[in-house]
C-alpha positions in Angstrom: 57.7 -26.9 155.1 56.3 -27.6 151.2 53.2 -26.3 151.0 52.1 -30.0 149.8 48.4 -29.3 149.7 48.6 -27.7 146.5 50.6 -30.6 144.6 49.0 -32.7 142.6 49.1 -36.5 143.8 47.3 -38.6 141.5 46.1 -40.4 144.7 44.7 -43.1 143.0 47.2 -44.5 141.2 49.6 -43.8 144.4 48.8 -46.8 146.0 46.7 -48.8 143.2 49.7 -48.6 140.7 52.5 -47.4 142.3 52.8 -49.4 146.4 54.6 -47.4 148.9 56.3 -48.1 152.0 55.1 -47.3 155.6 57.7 -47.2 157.8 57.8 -46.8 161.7 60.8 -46.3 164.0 63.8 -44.7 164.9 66.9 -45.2 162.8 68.0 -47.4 165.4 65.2 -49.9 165.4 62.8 -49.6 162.1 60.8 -51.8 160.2 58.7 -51.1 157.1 56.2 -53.3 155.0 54.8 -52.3 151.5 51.0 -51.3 151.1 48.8 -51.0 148.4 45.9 -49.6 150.4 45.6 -46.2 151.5 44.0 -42.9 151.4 44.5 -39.3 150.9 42.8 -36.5 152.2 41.5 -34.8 155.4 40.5 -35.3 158.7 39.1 -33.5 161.3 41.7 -30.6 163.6 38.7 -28.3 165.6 36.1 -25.9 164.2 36.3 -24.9 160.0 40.0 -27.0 160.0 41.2 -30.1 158.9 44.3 -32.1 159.2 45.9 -33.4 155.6 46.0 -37.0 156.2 47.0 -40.4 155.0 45.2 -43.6 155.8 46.4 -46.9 155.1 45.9 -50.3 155.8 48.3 -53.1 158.0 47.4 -56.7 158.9 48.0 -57.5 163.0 51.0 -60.0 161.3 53.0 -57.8 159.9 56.2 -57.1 161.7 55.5 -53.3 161.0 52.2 -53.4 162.6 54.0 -53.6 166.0 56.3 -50.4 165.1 53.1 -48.3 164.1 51.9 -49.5 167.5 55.2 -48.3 169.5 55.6 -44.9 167.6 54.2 -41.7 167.2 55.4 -40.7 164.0 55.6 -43.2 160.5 56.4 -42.2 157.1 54.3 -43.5 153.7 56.9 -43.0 150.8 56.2 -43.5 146.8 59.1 -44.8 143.9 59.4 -44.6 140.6 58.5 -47.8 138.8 62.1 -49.3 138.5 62.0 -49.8 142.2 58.8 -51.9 142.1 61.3 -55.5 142.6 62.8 -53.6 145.7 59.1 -53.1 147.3 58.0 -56.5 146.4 61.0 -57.5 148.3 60.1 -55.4 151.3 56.7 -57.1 151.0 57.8 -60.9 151.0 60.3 -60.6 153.4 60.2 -60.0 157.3 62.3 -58.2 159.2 61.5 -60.0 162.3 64.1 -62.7 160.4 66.3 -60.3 158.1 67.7 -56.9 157.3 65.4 -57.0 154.3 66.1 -53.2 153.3 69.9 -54.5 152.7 68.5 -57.3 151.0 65.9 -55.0 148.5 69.2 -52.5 148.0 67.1 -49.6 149.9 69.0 -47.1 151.7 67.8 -45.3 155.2 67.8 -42.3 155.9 66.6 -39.8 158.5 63.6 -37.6 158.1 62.0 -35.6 160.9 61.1 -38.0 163.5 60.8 -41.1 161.0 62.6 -43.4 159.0 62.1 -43.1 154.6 64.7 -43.9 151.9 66.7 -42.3 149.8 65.4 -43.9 146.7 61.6 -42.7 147.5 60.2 -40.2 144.8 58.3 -38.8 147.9 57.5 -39.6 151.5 54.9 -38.1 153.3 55.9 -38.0 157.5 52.8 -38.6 159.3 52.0 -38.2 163.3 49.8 -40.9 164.2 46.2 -39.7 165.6 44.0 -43.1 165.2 44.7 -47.1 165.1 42.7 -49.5 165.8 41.7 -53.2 164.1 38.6 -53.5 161.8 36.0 -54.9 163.6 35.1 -58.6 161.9 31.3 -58.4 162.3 31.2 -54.9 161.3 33.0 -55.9 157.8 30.8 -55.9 154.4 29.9 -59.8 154.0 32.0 -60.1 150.7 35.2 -58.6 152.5 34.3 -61.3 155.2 35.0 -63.4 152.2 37.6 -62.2 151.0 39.4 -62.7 153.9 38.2 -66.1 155.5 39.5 -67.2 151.3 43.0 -66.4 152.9 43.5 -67.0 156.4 47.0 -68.1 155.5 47.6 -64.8 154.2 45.1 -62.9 156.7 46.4 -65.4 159.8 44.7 -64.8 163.8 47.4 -67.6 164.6 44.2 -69.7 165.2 43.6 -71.2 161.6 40.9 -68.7 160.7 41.6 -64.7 160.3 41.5 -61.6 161.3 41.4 -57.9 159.6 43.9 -55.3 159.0 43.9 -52.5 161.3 43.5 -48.6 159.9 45.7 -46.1 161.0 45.2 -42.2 160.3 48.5 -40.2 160.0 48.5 -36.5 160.3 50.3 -35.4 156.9 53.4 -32.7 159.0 56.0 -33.2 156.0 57.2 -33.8 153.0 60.2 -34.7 151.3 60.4 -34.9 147.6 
């Protein structure tokens, strides 16, 4: 394994600038959805260690969100810029009704117990150790906002909303 600790991410404008793909499955059965919140960093792994980990951020609706719930393992892969039109496609498009990654010209491939693409600059493979949905009431009142100005993007199925969930990978690869 890449000692990827001592690489030089520019986390910030990973997700703010860049997307990425999170991707859960098997290459049998696989879905991914593009993100543009996340994190980088650490978590706890027992006394004086930490995990390297990635965070990010899926709503309930996305067809992904039921993969990441069915798997252990998901990747969270980066692309150069020209593949921005191929993530926006991954993003406006289910798979619950398509093979979108035919449709955004991505191609699959196998890495450790996940699913990335050949065409990623980098993918992180991640062992899931926390999900679980954002609690409403527990949400800063302008993020409340923010998403009750949306529930058609935000949907509960109800008319009204609902939050994305968080889940914490444990960072166990990479593949550049």
């Amino acid at each position: 394994m890449v000692d990827f600790k001592e690489e030089d991410y520019k986390i910030f404008q990973l997700f703010d600038n860049g997307w990425a793909l999170v991707t859960a499955g098997s290459m049998d059965n696989y879905n991914s959805c593009t993100l543009s919140w996340g994190a980088l960093g650490s978590i706890w792994n027992g006394p004086g260690q930490a995990h390297p980990a990635a965070t990010i951020y899926v709503h309930p609706a996305r067809y992904t969100s039921e993969f990441l719930k069915n798997n252990e393992f998901f990747t969270l892969s980066f692309y150069a810029p020209e593949y921005k039109k191929a993530l926006a496609y991954m993003g406006s498009h289910s798979g619950r009704n398509e093979d979108k990654t035919k449709g955004a010209g991505l191609t699959p491939i196998a890495f450790g117990n996940g699913v990335t693409y050949e065409e990623a600059k980098v993918t992180f493979l991640c062992r899931k150790l926390y999900m679980h949905q954002f609690s409403r009431e527990d949400l800063a009142k302008d993020i409340q906002d923010y998403y009750a100005a949306a529930p058609q993007t935000y949907p509960d199925f109800n008319g009204g909303w609902q939050p994305h969930y968080q889940i914490i990978g444990d960072i166990i690869d990479i593949k550049r």
